[in-house]
C-alpha positions in Angstrom: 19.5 10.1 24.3 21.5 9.1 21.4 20.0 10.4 18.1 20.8 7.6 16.1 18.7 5.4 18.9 15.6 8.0 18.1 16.1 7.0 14.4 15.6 3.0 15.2 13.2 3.2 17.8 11.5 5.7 15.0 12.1 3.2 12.6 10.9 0.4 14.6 8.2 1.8 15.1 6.9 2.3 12.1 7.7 -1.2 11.1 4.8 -2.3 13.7 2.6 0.3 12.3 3.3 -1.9 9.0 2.8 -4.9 10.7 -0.9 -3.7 11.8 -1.5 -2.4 8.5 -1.1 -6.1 6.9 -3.1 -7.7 9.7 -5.8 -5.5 9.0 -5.2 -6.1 5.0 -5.4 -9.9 5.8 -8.9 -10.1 7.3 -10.5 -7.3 5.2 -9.2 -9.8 2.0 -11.3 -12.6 4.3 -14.2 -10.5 5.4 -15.1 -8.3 2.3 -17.7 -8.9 0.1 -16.7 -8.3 -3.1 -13.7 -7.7 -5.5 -13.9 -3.9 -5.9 -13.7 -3.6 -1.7 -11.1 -6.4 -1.4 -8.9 -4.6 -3.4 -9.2 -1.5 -1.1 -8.0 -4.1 1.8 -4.8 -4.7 -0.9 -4.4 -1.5 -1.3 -4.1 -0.9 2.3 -2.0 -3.7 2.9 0.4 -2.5 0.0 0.6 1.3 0.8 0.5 0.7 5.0 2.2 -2.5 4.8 4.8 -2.0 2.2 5.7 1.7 2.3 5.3 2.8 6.0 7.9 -0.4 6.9 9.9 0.9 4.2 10.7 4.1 5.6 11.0 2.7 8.9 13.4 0.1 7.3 15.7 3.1 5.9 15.4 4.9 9.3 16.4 2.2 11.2 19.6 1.7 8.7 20.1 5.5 9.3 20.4 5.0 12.7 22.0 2.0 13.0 26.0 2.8 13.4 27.4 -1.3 12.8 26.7 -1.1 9.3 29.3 1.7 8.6 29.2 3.4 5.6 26.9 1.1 4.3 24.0 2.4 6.1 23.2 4.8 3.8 23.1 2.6 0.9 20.6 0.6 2.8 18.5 3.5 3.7 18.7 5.0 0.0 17.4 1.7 -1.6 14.6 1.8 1.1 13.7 4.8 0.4 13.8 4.5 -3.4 11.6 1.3 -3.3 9.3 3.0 -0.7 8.5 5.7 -3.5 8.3 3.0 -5.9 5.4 1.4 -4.5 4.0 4.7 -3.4 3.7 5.6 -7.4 3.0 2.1 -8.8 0.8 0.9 -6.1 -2.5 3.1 -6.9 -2.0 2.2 -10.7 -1.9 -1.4 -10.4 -5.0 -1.0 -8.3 -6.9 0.9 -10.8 -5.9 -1.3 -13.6 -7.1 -4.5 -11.9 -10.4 -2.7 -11.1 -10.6 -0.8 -14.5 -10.2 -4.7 -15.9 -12.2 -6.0 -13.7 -15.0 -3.6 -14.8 -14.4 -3.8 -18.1 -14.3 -7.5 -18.5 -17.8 -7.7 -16.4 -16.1 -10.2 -14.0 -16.9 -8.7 -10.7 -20.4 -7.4 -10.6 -21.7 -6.1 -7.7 -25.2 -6.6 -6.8 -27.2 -3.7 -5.7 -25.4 -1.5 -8.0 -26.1 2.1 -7.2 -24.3 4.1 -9.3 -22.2 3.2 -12.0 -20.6 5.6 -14.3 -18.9 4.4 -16.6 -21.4 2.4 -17.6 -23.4 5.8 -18.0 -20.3 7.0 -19.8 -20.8 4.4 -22.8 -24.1 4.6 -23.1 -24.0 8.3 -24.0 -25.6 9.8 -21.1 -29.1 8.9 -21.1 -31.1 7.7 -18.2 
């Protein structure tokens, strides 16, 4: 078999992986309760459905020979936005909940543990 075929078929898979990933992302966003576990489902949806298609994206550009030289620039930018998201994914996601927290706007009823809460009142109780 062609290596260039294992690249897209590589690739391609991948991309369904990504697929699943926002599915999944989609009903969690429906089904969860609250803020702070819906933006776990958006986290999930960002980091399997936006990176993992990514790199299948630049594999399947890799592989692909009717693009020519171009292929390569196809697969860099994937690649380069795939790391992108990778970094600035889980820091979006902590600002909104750090906000979130902050702000008082999502509160979650039974709290069990809250620490930073703790934090600002100095440690007692």
């Amino acid at each position: 078999m062609d290596p260039a075929w294992i690249l897209v078929i590589l690739g391609e898979v991948l991309v369904a992986i990504g697929v699943l990933c926002d599915l999944v992302a989609a009903i969690g966003m429906l089904r969860f309760p609250n803020f702070y576990v819906r933006l776990h489902a958006a986290t999930v949806g960002t980091i399997g459905g936006a990176f993992v298609p990514l790199v299948g994206a630049a594999l399947i550009a890799a592989g692909s020979e009717f693009l020519g030289v171009y292929r390569w620039f196809m697969a860099g930018a994937a690649l380069v936005t795939a790391f992108l998201v990778l970094i600035l994914a889980p820091a979006g996601s902590h600002a909104l909940a750090r906000a979130a927290h902050r702000s008082r706007a999502a509160v979650v009823k039974p709290k069990v543990v809250d620490h930073l809460e703790e934090d600002r009142r100095g440690g007692e109780g």
